[in-house]
C-alpha positions as CSV (number, residue, x, y, z in Angstrom):
1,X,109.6,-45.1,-10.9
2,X,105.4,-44.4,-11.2
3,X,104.6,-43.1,-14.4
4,X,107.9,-43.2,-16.3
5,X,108.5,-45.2,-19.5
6,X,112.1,-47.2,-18.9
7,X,112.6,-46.0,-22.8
8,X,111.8,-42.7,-22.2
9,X,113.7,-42.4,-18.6
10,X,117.1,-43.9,-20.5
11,X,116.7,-40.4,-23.0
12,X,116.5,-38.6,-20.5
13,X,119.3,-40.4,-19.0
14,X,121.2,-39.7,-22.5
15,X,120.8,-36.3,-22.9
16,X,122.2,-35.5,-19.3
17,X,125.3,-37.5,-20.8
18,X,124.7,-40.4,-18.9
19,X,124.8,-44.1,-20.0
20,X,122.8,-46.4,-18.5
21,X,122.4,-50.5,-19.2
22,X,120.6,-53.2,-18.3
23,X,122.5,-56.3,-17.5
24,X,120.8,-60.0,-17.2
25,X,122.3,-61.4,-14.4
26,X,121.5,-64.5,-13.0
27,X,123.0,-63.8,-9.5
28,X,125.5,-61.3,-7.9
29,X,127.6,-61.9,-5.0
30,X,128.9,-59.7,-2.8
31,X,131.7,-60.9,-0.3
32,X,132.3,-58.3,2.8
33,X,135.7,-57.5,4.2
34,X,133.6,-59.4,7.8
35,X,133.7,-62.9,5.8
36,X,130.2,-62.3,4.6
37,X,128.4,-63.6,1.5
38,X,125.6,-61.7,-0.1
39,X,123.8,-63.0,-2.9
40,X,120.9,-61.8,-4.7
41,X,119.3,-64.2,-6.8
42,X,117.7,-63.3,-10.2
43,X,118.7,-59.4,-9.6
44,X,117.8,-56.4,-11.5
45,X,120.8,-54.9,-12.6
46,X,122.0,-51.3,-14.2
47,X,125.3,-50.4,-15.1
48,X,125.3,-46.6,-14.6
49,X,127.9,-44.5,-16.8
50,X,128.7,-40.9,-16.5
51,X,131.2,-38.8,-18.4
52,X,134.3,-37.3,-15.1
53,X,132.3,-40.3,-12.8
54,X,133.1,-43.8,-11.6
55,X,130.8,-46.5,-13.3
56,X,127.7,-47.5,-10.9
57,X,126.0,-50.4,-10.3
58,X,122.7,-50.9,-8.9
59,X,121.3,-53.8,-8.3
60,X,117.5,-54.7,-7.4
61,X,116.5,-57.7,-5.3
62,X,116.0,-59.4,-1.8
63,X,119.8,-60.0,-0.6
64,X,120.4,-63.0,1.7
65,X,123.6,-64.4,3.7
66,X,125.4,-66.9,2.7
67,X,127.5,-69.2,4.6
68,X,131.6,-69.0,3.3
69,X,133.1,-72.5,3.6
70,X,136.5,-71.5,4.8
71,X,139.9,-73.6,3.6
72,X,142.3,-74.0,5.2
73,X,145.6,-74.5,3.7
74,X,147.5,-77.6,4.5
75,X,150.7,-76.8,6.3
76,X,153.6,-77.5,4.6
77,X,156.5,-79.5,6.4
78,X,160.0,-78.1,5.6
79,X,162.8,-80.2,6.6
80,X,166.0,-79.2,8.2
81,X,167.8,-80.4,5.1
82,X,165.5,-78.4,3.1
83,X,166.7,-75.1,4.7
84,X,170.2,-76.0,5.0
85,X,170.1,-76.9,1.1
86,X,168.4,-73.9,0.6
87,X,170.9,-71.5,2.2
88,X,174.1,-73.2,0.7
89,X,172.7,-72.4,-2.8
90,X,172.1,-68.8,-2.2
91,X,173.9,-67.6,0.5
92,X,171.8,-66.6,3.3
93,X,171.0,-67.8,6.7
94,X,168.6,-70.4,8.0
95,X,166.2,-68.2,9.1
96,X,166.1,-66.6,5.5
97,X,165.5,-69.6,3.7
98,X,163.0,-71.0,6.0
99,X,161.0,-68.0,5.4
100,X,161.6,-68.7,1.1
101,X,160.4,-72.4,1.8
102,X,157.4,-71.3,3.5
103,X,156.4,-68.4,0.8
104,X,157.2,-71.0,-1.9
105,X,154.8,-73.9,0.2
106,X,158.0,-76.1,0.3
107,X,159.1,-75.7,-3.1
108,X,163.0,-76.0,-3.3
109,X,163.3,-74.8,-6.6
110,X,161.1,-71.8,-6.3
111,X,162.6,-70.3,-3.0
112,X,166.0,-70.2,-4.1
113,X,165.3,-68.5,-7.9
114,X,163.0,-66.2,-5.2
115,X,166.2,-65.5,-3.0
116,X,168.4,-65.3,-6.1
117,X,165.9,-62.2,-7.4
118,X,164.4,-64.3,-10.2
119,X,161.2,-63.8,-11.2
């Protein structure tokens, strides 16, 4: 902004009845719902604030992509005796408490207090 005092432009900014402030960050990452990584590194940042408006952020700097290292979870294994164990103590078919096995990443215990309603 030529010619304008930051001081003087965040008066302004107040007597409008908005709020702004200056953050130090160091970095800010943005993740897209496409699997991409933005990051800006040593950003300018302002936290915009506005009385009947959402909170804005701007921030100032060269973005670049950045490469997500993608996990993958480890499959779980769940026995036939699992299931069958599984079912017995709540009630429900096999199908059923494969399903609670998987959800619960093989974890007897927590499928069946899951198919029993407990939290």
């Amino acid at each position: 902004m030529m010619g304008l005092n930051p001081r003087e432009l965040r008066r302004a900014l107040k007597r409008m009845g908005i709020e702004a402030e200056e953050l130090n960050a160091v970095k800010v990452s943005i993740e897209t719902s496409d699997g991409k990584t933005l990051e800006v590194e040593s950003p300018q940042v302002m936290i915009i604030r506005a009385k009947g408006q959402p909170t804005m952020i701007y921030v100032v700097g060269e973005p670049r992509e950045v490469k997500r290292e993608v996990k993958e979870e480890a499959k779980v294994t769940i026995s036939d005796d699992d299931v069958r164990l599984v079912a017995e103590q709540t009630g429900v078919d096999l199908e059923t408490a494969r399903r609670a096995l998987e959800e619960a990443k093989g974890d007897i215990a927590e499928a069946i207090l899951r198919l029993r309603g407990s939290p």
